[in-house]
N, C-alpha and C positions, 0 to 999 in steps of 0.2 A: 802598698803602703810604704811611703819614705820617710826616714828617722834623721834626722839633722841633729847632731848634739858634736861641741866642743871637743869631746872626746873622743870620735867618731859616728860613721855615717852609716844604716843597715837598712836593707831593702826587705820587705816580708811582700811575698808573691801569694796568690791564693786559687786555688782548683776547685772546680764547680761541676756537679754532675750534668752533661746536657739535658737533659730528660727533666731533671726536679730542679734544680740551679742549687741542689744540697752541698754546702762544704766537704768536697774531699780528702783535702791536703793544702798543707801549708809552705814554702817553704826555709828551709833554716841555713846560713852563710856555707858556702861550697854545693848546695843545689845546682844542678842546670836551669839556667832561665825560663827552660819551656819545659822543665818536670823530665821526669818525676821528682815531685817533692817528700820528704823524708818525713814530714810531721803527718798523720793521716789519722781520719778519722769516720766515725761507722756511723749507720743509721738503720731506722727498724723498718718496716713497710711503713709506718704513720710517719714518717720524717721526726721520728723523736733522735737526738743522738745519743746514740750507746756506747762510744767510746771516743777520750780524746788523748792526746797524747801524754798531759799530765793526769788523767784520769784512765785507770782499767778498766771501769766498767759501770754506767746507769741502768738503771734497770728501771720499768715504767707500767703502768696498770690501763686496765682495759678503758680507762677514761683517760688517758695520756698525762696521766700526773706522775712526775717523778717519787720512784715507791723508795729507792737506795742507792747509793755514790759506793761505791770500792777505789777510795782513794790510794790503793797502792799500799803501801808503806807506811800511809798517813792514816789506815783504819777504813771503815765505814759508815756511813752515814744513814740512818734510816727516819721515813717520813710517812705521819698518817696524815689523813684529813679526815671533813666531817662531809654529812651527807650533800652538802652543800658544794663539794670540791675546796672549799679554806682549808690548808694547811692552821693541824692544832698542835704536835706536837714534832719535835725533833731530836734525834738522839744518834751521838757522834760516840761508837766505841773505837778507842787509839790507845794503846801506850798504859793499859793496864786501868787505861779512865773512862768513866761514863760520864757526859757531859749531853744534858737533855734541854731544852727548853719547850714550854710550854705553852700555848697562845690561847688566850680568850676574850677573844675580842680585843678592845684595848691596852688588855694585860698580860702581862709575861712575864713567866717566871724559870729563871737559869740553876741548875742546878748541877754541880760535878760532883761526881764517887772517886773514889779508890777503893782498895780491899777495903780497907776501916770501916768506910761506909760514907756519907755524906760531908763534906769537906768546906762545900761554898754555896751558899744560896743568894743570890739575888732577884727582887721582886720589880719589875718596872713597867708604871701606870703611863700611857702614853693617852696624852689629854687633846681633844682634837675640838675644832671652831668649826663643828661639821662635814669638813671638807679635808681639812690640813690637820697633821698635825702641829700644836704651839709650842708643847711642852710635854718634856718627859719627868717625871720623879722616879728614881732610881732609889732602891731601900735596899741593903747590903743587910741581909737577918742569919747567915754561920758563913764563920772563915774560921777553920781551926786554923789559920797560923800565924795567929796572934790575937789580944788582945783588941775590940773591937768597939766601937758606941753605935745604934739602929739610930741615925740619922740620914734621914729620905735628902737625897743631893736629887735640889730643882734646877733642869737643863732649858731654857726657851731656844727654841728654832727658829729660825728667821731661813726662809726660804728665797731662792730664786726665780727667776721670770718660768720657771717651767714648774717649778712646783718644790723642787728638791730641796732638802734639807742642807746649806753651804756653812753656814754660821750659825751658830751660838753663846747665848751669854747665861749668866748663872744670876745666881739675886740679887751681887755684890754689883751686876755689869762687868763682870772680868768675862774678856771675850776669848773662847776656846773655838779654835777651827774647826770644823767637822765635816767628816764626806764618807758620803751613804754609795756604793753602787752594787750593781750586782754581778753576781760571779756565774760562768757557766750552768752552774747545777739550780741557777734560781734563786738559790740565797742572797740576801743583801749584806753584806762585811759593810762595815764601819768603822771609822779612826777616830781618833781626837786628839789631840794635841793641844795644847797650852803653854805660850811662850815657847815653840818649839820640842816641848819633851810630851812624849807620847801618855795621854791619861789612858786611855783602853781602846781596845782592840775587839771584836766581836763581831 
């Protein structure tokens, strides 16, 4: 893979095991061209991967669902599901914080600790036309750090030719950019932006 940018130019090279065509290794600027590459990465007998280079260590259950993330430095990450294989809960301890979110169906609810105890909740209904989602409503119900009004913020989706979530507007029509994608461990991270300043991040 080649990077063309103003500021410079970088080549990322990639290693494959002959046998499964499993990711190896990567490589990163001052690598030898034909490897060994520096960045490296594991896998279990089911081709699940167990370690990547910004990750220590996955860990995965006998139905090959990711069970825990050991982010390093950055905490851990642990995940159930139902008897179904859906992911229903998620719980990220880092930095003195529990930070859980919870899935039922439709709905989700985020919750972070500290010692004190419960700090932030957020409740979000995600509204779907069958198929897609349209609309999320977002209900903000404890934020100890400050003074706060339960006023549920309505997001409409406006998807792309593939399906994804790219754009969105609010109920005023104030159009807010949005981008869903997912990260090694499964999880979907999402941005927002409006008029270029970041509304959240999750």
């Amino acid at each position: 893979m080649e990077h063309h940018a103003a500021a410079g130019t970088w080549i990322r090279r990639y290693a494959y095991e002959a046998t499964s065509n499993r990711l190896v290794s990567t490589s990163m600027p001052g690598d030898p061209v034909d490897g060994p590459y520096s960045r490296t990465y594991a896998h279990d007998a089911h081709g699940n991967m167990t370690a990547m280079p910004h990750i220590a260590a996955l860990t995965w259950d006998e139905d090959d669902q990711l069970r825990s993330t050991d982010l390093g430095g950055g905490g851990v990450v642990y995940y159930t599901y139902d008897a179904a294989g859906q992911r229903v809960r998620k719980v990220w301890e880092h930095s003195g914080l529990v930070e859980e979110r919870i899935y039922v169906g439709g709905y989700e609810v985020y919750r972070k600790r500290d010692a004190t105890g419960l700090v932030l909740e957020r409740q979000t209904l995600h509204v779907m036309d069958g198929a897609r989602r349209v609309a999320m409503v977002e209900t903000k119900t404890v934020d100890t750090s400050g003074p706060f009004t339960v006023t549920p913020r309505v997001r409409y989706q406006l998807d792309n030719h593939l399906g994804s979530a790219s754009l969105e507007v609010d109920g005023a029509k104030v159009v807010n950019t949005h981008r869903e994608f997912y990260q090694p461990s499964g999880d979907m991270k999402t941005e927002e932006t409006r008029n270029g300043q970041q509304l959240s991040e999750f």
